[in-house]
N, C-alpha and C positions, 0 to 999 in steps of 0.2 A: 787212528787219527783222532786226535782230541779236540772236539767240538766249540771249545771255548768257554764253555760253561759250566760252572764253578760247582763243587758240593754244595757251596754256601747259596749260590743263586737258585739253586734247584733246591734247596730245603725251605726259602723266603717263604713266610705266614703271606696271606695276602690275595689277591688277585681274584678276578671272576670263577674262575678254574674253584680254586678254595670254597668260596662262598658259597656257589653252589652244591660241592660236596658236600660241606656240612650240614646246608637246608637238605637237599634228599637225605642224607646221613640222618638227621633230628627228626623228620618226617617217618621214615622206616624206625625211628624209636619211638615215636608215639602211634604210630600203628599199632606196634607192636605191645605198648600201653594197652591200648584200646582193645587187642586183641586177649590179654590177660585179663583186663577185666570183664569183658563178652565171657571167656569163661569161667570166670568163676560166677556171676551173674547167673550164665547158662546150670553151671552144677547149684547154683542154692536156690532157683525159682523151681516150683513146682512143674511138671507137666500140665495139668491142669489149669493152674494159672495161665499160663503163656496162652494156652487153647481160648479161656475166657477173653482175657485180652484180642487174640485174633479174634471173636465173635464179636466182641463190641466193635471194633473200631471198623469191623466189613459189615456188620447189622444193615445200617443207612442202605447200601449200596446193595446188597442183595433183599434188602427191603423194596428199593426201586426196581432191581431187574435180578428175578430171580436168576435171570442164565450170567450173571457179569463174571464176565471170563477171569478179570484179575481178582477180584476175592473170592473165586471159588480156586484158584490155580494156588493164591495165598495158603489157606486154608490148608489146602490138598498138601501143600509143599510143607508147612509148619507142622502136620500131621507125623509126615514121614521124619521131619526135625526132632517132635520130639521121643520118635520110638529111639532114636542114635542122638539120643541127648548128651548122653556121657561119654562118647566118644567123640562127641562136636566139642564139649567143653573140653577131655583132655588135649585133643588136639590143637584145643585153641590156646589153651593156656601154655602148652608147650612152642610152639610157635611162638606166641610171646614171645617166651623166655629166652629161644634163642636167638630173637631177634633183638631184644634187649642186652645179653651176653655179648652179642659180635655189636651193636652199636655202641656200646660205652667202649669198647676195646678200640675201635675206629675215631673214636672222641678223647681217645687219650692216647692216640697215634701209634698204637702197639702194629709193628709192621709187621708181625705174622697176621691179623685181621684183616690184610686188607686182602689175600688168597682165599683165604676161609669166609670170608664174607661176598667174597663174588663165588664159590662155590656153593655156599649156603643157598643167596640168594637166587641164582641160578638151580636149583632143586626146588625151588618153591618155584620160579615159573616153570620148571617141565611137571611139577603135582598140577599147579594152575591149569595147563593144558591140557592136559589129563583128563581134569575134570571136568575143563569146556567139552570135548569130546563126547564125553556122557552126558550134556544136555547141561552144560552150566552155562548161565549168563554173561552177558555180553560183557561183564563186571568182571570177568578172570580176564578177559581179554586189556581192558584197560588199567589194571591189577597190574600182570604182567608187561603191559608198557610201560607204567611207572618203574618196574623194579626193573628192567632192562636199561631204562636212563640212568638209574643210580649204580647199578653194576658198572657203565660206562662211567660214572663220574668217578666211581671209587678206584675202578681201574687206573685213568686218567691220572689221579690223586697220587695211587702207590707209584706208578711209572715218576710220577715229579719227586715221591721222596725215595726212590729207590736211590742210593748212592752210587755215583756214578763210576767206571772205573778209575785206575788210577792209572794216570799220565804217561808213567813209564811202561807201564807193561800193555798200555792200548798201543804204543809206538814201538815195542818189539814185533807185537802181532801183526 
């Protein structure tokens, strides 16, 4: 039975639906910005460095109380960072990459992106989880909320330009 609504109605540029997609769509590319440059950042600063840095800026605070739980947990944590420095940085930068890859393909409306991009994204919150499990912060948890809204927006998006069938043969069936 045919719905009433047009290929042409369901392709219209436009509407809350849209707009939204494309903010979480552009958001999940500057993430993914942000996440390329954390790696390559991560792979050209020293270990050392980074370690100075965490001394200075917990100095103050374990100056005041030698026990302060968050810059000694800092510390402890940026430690173990940077013994898996270059697996943090490849991982980051690859991440980027492919979230950069599936966002321009989603921004130039290529309709195989929008399966592959809710698959993608969907692997990155079951890693997320993963991770929270093993003692990650409450940051994967609202990580993965954000990419769970935009899996649904992108869904949403592909379902609107998904072509609809055609007239005659939905009225055979």
């Amino acid at each position: 039975m045919h719905t009433g609504r047009s290929h042409a109605h369901r392709n219209r540029p436009g509407g809350a639906r849209e707009v939204l997609f494309r903010v979480g769509v552009i958001l999940k590319g500057l993430d993914g910005g942000l996440e390329i440059a954390g790696g390559i950042a991560l792979w050209l600063v020293s270990p050392g460095l980074i370690l100075r840095w965490v001394g200075l800026l917990t100095q103050d605070e374990v100056a005041r109380n030698r026990h302060d739980v968050i810059a000694h947990h800092l510390r402890l944590a940026l430690g173990h960072l940077v013994t898996g420095k270059h697996f943090l940085a490849l991982y980051l930068l690859a991440h980027g990459v492919v979230k950069i890859f599936v966002v321009v393909a989603l921004l130039k409306n290529r309709f195989w992106a929008y399966p592959v991009a809710v698959a993608v994204f969907g692997a990155f919150i079951a890693y997320q989880l993963y991770r929270f499990t093993l003692g990650g912060s409450a940051g994967l948890i609202v990580l993965s909320a954000f990419d769970l809204i935009v899996i649904w927006l992108i869904w949403m998006e592909y379902r609107a330009r998904k072509p609809s069938p055609h007239p005659l043969r939905e009225a055979v069936n």
